[in-house]
N, C-alpha and C positions, 0 to 999 in steps of 0.2 A: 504494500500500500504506500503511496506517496503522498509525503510530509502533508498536514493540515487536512489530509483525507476523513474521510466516514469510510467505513465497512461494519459487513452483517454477516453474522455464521448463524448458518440453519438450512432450511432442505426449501426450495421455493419447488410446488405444484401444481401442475395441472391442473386448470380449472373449467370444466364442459358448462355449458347455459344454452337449455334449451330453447331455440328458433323455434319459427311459425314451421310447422311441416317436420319433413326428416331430419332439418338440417342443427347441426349444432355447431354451437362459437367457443372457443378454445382460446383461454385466456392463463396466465402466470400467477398467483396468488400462495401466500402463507404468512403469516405473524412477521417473521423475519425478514423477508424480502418485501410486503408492502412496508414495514419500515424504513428499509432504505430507501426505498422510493420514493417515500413522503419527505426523509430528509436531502434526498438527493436534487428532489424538484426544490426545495427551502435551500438550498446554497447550492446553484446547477456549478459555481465557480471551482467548487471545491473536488476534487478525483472520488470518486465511488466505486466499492470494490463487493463484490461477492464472493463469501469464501463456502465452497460448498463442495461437493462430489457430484460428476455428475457421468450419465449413461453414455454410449456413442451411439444409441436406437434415434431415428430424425427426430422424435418431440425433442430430443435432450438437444442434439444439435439446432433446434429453433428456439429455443428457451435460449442457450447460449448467444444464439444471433441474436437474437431479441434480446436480450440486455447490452453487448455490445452497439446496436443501432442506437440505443437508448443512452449512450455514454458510461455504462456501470461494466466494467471489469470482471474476470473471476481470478484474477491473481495468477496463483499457482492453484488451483483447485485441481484436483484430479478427475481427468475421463475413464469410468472405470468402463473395461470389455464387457458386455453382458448385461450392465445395469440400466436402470428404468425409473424415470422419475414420476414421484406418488401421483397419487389423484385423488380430487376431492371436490 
């Protein structure tokens, strides 16, 4: 993490909400990670880091993209082979 930064450790998830019809909207959500969100949107100046573990299945790699587009880091977090990030 670099100097004067925010970070957050904990597991961010999979969030499904269901649409009109079949469809469903797939959103990032947990305790820890909308924290740092809230504080990352409250000083965007500041570096923001997620320290987490995460899958190499695609949700894990769009969770991942999707915090990078978003400006929040995951440090060194590990990509583990085989794992799958929760859902709820």
């Amino acid at each position: 993490m670099e100097a004067n930064g925010v970070a957050s450790i904990g597991e961010c998830m999979l969030e499904l909400s269901g649409q009109a019809g079949p469809n469903w909207r797939m959103g990032f959500a947990g305790d820890t990670f909308n924290t740092l969100w809230a504080l990352h949107a409250l000083s965007p100046g500041r570096p923001a880091t997620y320290v987490s573990a995460f899958g190499d299945d695609p949700f894990s790699r769009d969770q991942i993209a999707f915090l990078a587009q978003n400006g929040i880091g995951i440090g060194s977090s590990p990509v583990i082979a085989g794992a799958r990030p929760g859902l709820y």
